[in-house]
C-alpha positions in Angstrom: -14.2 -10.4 0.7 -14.7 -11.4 4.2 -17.7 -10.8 6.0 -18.1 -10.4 10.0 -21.1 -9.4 12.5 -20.7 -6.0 13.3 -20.9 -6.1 16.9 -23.7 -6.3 18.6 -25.7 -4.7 15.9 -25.3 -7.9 14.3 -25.1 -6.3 10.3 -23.0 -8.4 8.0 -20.1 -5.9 7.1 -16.7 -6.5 4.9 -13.8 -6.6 6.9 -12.1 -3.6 4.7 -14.4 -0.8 4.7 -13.6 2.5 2.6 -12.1 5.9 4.6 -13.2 8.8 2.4 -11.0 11.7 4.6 -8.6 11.3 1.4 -11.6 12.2 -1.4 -11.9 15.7 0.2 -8.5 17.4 -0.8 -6.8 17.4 2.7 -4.8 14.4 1.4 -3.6 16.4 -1.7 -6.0 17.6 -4.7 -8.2 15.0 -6.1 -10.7 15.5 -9.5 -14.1 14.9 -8.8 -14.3 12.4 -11.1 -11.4 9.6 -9.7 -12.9 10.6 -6.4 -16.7 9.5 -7.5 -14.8 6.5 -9.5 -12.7 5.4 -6.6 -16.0 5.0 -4.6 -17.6 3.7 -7.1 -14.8 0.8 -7.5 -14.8 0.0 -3.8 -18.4 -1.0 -3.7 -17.4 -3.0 -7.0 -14.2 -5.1 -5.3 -16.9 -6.2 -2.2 -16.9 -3.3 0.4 -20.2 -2.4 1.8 -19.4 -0.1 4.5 -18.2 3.7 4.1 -17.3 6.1 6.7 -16.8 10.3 6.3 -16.9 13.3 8.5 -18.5 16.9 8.3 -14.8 18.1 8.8 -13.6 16.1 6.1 -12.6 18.2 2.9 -11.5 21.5 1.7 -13.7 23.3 1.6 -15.3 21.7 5.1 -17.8 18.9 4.1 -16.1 18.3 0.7 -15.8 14.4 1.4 -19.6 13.8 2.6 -20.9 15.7 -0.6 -18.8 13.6 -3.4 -19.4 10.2 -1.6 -23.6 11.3 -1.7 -22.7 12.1 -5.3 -21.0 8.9 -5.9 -24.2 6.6 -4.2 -26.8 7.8 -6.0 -28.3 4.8 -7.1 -26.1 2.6 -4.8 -27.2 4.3 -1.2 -28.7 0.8 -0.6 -25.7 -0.9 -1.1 -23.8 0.2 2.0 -23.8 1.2 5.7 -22.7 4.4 5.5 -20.9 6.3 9.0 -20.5 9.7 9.4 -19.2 11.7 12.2 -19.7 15.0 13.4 -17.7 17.4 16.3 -14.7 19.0 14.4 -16.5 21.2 11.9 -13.8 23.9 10.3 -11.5 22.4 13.5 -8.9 22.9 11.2 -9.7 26.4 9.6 -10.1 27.9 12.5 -14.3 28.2 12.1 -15.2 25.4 14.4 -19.3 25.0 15.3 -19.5 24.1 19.1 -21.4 21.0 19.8 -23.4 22.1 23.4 -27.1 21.5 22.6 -29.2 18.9 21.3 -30.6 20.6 18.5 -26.9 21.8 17.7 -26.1 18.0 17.4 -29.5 17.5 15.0 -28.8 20.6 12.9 -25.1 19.1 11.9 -26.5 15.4 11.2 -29.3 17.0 9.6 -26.7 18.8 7.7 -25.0 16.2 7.0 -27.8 14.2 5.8 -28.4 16.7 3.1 -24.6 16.6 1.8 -24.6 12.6 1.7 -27.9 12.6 -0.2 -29.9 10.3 2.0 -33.0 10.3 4.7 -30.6 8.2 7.3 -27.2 7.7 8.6 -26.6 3.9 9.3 -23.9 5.4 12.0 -23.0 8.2 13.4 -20.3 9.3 15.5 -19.3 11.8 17.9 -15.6 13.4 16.3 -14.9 14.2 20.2 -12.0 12.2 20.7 -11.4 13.5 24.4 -14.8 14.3 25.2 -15.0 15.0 29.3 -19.1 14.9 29.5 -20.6 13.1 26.3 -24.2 13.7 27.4 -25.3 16.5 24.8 -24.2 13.8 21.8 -26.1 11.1 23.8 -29.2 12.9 24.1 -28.9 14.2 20.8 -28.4 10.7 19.3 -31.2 9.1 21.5 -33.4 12.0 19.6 -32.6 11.1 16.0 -32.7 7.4 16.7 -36.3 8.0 17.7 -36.9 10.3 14.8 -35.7 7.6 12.9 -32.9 9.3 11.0 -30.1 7.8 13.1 -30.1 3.6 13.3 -26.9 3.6 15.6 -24.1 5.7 17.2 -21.1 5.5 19.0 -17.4 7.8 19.2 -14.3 7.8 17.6 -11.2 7.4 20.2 -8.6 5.9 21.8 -9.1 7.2 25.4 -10.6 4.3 26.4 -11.7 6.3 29.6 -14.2 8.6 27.1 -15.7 5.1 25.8 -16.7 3.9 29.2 -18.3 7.6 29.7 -19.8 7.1 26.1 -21.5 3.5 26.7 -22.4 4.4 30.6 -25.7 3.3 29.6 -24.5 0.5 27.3 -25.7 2.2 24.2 -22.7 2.6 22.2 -22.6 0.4 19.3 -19.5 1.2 17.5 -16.2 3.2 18.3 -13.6 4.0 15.7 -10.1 3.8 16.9 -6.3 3.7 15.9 -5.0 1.3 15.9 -2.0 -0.6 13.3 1.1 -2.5 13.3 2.8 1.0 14.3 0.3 1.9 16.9 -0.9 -1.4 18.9 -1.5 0.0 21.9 -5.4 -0.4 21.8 -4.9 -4.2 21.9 -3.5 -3.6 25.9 -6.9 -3.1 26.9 -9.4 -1.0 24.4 -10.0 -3.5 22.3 -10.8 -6.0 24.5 -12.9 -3.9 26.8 -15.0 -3.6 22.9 -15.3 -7.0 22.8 -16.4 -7.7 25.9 -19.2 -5.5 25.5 -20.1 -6.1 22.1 -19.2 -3.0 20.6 -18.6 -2.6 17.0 -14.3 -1.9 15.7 -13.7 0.2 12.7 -10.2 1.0 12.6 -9.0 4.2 11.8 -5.5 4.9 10.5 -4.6 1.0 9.5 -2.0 2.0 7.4 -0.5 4.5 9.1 -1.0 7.7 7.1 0.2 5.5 3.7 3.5 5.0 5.8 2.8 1.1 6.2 2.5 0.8 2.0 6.9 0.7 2.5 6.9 2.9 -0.1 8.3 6.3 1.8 11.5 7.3 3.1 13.7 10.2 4.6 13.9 12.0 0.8 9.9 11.5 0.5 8.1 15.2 0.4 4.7 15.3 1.5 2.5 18.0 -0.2 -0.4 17.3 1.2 -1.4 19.3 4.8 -2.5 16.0 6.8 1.6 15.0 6.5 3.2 18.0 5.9 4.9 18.2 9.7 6.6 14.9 7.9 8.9 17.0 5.6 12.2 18.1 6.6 11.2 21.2 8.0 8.0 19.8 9.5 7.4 19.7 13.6 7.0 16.5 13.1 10.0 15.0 11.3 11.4 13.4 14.2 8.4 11.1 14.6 8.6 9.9 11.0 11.7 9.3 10.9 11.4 6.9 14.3 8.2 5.1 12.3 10.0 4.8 9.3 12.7 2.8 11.3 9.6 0.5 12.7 8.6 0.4 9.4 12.2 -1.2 7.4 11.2 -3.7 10.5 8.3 -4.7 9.6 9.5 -5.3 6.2 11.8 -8.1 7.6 7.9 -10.2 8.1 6.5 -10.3 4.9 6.4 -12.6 3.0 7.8 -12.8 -0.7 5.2 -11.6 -3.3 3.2 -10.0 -0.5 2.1 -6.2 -0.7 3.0 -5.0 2.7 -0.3 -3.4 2.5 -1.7 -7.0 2.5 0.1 -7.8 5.2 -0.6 -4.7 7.2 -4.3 -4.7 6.9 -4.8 -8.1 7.0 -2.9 -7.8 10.8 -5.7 -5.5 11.8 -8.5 -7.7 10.7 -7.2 -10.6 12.3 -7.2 -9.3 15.6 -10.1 -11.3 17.4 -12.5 -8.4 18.6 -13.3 -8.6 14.4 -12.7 -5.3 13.5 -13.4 -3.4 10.2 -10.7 -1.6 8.9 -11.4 1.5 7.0 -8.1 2.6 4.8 -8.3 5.1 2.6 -8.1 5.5 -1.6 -7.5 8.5 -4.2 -7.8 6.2 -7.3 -9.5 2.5 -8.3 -6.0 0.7 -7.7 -5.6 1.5 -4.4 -9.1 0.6 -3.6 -8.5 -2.8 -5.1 -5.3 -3.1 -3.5 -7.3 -2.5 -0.3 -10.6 -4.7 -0.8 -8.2 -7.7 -2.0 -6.4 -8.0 1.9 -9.7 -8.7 2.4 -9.8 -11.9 1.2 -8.2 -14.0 3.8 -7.1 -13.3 7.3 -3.4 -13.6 9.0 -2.7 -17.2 9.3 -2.4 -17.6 13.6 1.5 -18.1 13.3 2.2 -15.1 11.4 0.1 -13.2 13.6 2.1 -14.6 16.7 5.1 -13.5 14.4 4.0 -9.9 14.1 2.6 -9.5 17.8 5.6 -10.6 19.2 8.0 -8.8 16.7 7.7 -5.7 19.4 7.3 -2.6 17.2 4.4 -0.3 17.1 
């Protein structure tokens, strides 16, 4: 597995971290048990960093409690992100972030479901945040209460990031970004690397679609893709990235996993970011941690970038 500095934070991180969103049941039912083993497996295959949310999971919080379960004994092993602002966003039963000790009450919350005195990371889930200030303070606080060793946001409004690092504090940003959605490369990214900031990369493979294995008869049971099905209000947007995607099949190379390829296109990209794709069982994790191995060589990059989808 690749390692890289993580901004300017300067941790030595694997270049494919492990997304737990998919361990909490909003990516279809999981058992406890592959959930704790797929975790378990990542850390084995090289990863070392993990991100969750509070909102993660059915029931809320689902995700952050089986990934504390699954690091006991192993807590040491990995820098572990969290991210709170979209509590029970999706249930209708959301908690609104507006004062400082609102912000220490959920990361203390938090703490307690991961199983651990500290959050290596944590992020503000605000994605279009217009005044960032209450997280900012409230970070600030648990960074000197020594809970909290660094922060940042997860989004692609590259306008909310400036308003986030005003004070050049904002160590890490999680953003989406893949062969389907390159758009942060036009001026995100490289506004992050310019200023040191840490990339995880959200959404590398492009809700599974970028594992070429789904197509117009594919049924999605799951409530994060059901707008994909045929009766979904998003069905005309899957079937325009499934089109990118038969594309992008057209650039891989024989005996490569477009997975491989897909992930590996991410972590090339020279702001050095860490991309965090999920897993519901070991193979997938392995699957995952093995693009790690190597990067794009620069001509198939150039081949990619230039191929003009996403």
């Amino acid at each position: 597995m690749i390692t890289r500095k993580f901004g300017s934070l300067g941790w030595n991180i694997s270049a494919i971290g492990l997304g737990t969103w998919n361990i909490g049941n909003q990516w279809g039912e999981i058992e406890e048990s592959t959930a704790l083993d797929t975790v378990s497996a990542a850390l084995d295959f090289g990863v070392n960093v993990v991100d969750t949310a509070e909102s993660y999971g059915l029931p809320n919080g689902l995700s952050e409690e089986r990934l504390g379960r699954a690091l006991i004994g192993r807590r040491h092993q990995v820098i572990l992100v969290s991210k709170i602002g979209n509590w029970g966003k999706r249930t209708g039963q959301e908690v609104p972030k507006t004062t400082v000790d609102m912000i220490r009450l959920c990361a203390d919350a938090s703490l307690h479901r991961l199983r651990t005195d500290w959050h290596d990371v944590l992020l503000c889930h605000e994605g279009n945040i217009e005044d960032p200030s209450v997280y900012l303070e409230g970070f600030d606080y648990l960074v000197r209460k020594g809970s909290l060793r660094a922060y940042g946001i997860s989004t692609n409004d590259l306008s909310v990031l400036k308003k986030f690092n005003q004070d050049g504090n904002c160590s890490v940003v999680q953003v989406d970004y893949s062969l389907l959605n390159r758009q942060p490369s036009e001026g995100f990214l490289p506004y992050c690397e310019s200023e040191g900031i840490a990339v995880m990369v959200r959404g590398p493979l492009a809700k599974g679609l970028l594992s070429g294995k789904y197509n117009t008869t594919s049924n999605f049971s799951d409530v994060i893709r059901a707008g994909f099905n045929s009766d979904g209000g998003e069905r005309e947007e899957y079937e325009s990235m499934l089109t990118e995607v038969e594309k992008i099949k057209e650039f891989i190379p024989e005996g490569r996993a477009m997975v491989t390829t897909a992930l590996r296109y991410v972590i090339s990209h020279s702001c050095k970011p860490i991309a965090i794709p999920g897993a519901k069982s070991i193979d997938q994790a392995r699957i995952n941690a093995q693009a790690g191995d190597k990067l794009l060589t620069e001509s198939e990059w150039d081949r990619l970038t230039r191929a003009g989808f996403g």
